[in-house]
C-alpha positions as a Markdown table, in Angstrom:
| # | Residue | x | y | z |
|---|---|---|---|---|
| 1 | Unk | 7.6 | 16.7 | 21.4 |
| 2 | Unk | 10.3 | 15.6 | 18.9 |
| 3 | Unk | 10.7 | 16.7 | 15.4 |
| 4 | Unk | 11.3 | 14.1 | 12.9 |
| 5 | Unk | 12.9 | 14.3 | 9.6 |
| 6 | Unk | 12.5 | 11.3 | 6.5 |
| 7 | Unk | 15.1 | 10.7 | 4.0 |
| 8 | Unk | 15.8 | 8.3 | 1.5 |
| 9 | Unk | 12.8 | 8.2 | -0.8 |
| 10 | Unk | 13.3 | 8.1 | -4.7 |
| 11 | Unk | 12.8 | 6.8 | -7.8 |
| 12 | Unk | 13.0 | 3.2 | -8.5 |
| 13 | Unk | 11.6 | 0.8 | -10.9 |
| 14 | Unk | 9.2 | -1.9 | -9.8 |
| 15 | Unk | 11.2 | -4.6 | -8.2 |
| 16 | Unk | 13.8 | -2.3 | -6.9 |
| 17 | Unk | 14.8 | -1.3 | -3.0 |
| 18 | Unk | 14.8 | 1.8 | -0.9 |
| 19 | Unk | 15.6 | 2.4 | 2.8 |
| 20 | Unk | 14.0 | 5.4 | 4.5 |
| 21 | Unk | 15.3 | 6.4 | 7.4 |
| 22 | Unk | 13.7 | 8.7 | 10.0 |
| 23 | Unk | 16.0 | 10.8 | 12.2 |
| 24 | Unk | 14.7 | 12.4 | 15.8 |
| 25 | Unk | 15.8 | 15.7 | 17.0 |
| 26 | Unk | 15.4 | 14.0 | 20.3 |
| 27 | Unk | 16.1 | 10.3 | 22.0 |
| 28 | Unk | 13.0 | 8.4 | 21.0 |
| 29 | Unk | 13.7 | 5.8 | 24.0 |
| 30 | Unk | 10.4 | 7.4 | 25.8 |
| 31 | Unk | 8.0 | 7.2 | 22.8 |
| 32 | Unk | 5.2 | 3.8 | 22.9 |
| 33 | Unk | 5.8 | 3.3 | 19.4 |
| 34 | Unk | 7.2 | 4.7 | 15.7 |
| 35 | Unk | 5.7 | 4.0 | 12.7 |
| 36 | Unk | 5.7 | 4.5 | 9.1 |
| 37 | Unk | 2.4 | 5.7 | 7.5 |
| 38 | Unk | 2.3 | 6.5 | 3.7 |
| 39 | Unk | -0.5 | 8.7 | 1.7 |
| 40 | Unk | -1.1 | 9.2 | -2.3 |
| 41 | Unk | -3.9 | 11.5 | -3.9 |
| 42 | Unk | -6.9 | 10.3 | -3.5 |
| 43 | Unk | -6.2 | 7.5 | -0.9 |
| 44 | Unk | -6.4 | 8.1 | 2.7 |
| 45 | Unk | -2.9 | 7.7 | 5.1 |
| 46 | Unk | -2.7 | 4.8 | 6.4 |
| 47 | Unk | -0.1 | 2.8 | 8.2 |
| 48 | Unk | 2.3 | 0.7 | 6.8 |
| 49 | Unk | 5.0 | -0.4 | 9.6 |
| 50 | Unk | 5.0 | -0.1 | 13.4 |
| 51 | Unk | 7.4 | -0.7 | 16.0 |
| 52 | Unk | 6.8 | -0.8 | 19.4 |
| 53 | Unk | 8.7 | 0.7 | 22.5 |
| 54 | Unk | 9.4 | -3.5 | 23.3 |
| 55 | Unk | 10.6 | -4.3 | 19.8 |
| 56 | Unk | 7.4 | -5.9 | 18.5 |
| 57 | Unk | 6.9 | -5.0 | 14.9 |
| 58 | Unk | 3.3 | -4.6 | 13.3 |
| 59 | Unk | 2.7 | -4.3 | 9.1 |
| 60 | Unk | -0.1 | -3.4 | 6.9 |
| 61 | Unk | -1.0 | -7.0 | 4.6 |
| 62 | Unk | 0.2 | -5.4 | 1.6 |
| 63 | Unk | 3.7 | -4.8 | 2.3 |
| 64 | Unk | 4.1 | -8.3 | 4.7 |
| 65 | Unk | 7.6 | -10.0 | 3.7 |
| 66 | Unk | 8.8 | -6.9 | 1.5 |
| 67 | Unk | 9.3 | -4.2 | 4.1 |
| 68 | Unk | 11.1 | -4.0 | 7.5 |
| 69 | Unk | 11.2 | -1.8 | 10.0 |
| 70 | Unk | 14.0 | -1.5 | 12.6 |
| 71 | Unk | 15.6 | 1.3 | 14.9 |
| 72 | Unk | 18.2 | 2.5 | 15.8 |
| 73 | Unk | 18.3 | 4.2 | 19.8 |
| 74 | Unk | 21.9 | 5.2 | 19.8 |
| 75 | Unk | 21.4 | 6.8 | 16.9 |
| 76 | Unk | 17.3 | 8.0 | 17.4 |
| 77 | Unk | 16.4 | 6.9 | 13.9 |
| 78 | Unk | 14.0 | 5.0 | 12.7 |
| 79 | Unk | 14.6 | 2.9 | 8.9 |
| 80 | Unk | 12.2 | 1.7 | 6.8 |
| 81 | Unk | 13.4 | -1.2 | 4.2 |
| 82 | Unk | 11.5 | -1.5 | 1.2 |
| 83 | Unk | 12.3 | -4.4 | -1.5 |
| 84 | Unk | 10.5 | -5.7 | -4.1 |
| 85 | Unk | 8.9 | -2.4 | -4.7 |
| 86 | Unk | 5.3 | -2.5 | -6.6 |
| 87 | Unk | 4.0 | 0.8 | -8.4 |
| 88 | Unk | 1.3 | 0.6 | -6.2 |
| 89 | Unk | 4.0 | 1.8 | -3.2 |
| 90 | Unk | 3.7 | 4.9 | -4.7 |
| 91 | Unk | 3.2 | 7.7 | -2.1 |
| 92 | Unk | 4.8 | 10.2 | 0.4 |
| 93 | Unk | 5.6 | 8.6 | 3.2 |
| 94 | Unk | 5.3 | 9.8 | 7.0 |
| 95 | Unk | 7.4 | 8.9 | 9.9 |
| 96 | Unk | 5.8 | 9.8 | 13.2 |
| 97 | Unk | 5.9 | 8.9 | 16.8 |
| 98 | Unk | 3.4 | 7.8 | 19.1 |
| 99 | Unk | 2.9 | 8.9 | 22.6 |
| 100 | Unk | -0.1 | 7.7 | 25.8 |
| 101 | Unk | -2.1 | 10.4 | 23.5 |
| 102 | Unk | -1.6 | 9.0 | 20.1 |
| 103 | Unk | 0.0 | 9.7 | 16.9 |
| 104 | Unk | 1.2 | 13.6 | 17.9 |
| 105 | Unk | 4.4 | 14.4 | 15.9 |
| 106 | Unk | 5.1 | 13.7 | 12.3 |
| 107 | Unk | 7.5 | 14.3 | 10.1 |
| 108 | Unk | 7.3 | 16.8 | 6.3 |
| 109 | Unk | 7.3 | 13.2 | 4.4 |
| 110 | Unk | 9.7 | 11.7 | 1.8 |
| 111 | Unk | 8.2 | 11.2 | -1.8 |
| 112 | Unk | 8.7 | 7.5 | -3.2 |
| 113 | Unk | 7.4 | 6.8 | -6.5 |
| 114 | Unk | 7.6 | 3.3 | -8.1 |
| 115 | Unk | 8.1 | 2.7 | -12.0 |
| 116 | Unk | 6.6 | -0.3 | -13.9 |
C-alpha cells in the first residue's frame, strides 16, 4: 500500500494552467499504473489521465491535447498538467495507484475550480 498526497489545485480563470502533482510515501516503480481521476457533485468519478508502469499514457476525450500526465520515479510523484482550463474542469481531483487488484489506494483530493 502507498499513501498518496495531491497538491497544486486552485483557482484559475478559464483558459489558465495548473500542474498537480501527486507525491508517494513509497517508490511507485512496482505499481501497473497511476492515474488521475476527478469528481464534482452530482457527476460520477471518472478518469481523466493514466499512465502505465511502461510509459504509455491513456486520457478521457474531454481533456485530449490540454492535459498531460508524466512521472517522476526518482522523485515517486506523479504530475498532472492542465492548460487551457474550461469551467467544466471543475472538480476535486484524485490521484491513485493501481495494483494486479485494481484501483486500491487514493489520495484525500485537491479541489480545482475553473472561472469563466
Amino acid at each position: 500500500q502507498v499513501q498518496l498526497v495531491e497538491s497544486g489545485g486552485g483557482l484559475v480563470q478559464a483558459g489558465g494552467s495548473l500542474r498537480l502533482s501527486c507525491a508517494a510515501s513509497r517508490s511507485i516503480v512496482g505499481v501497473n499504473a497511476m492515474g488521475w481521476f476527478r469528481g464534482a457533485p452530482g457527476k460520477q468519478r471518472e478518469s481523466v489521465a493514466i499512465i502505465t508502469r511502461g510509459g504509455s499514457t491513456n486520457y478521457a476525450n474531454s481533456v485530449k491535447g490540454r492535459f498531460t500526465i508524466s512521472g517522476d520515479n526518482a522523485k515517486n510523484t506523479v504530475y498532472l498538467q492542465m492548460n487551457s482550463l474550461k469551467p467544466e474542469d471543475t472538480a476535486v481531483y484524485y490521484c491513485a495507484a493501481m495494483y494486479s487488484s485494481g484501483w486500491s489506494d487514493w489520495g484525500q483530493g485537491t479541489q480545482v475550480t475553473v472561472s469563466s
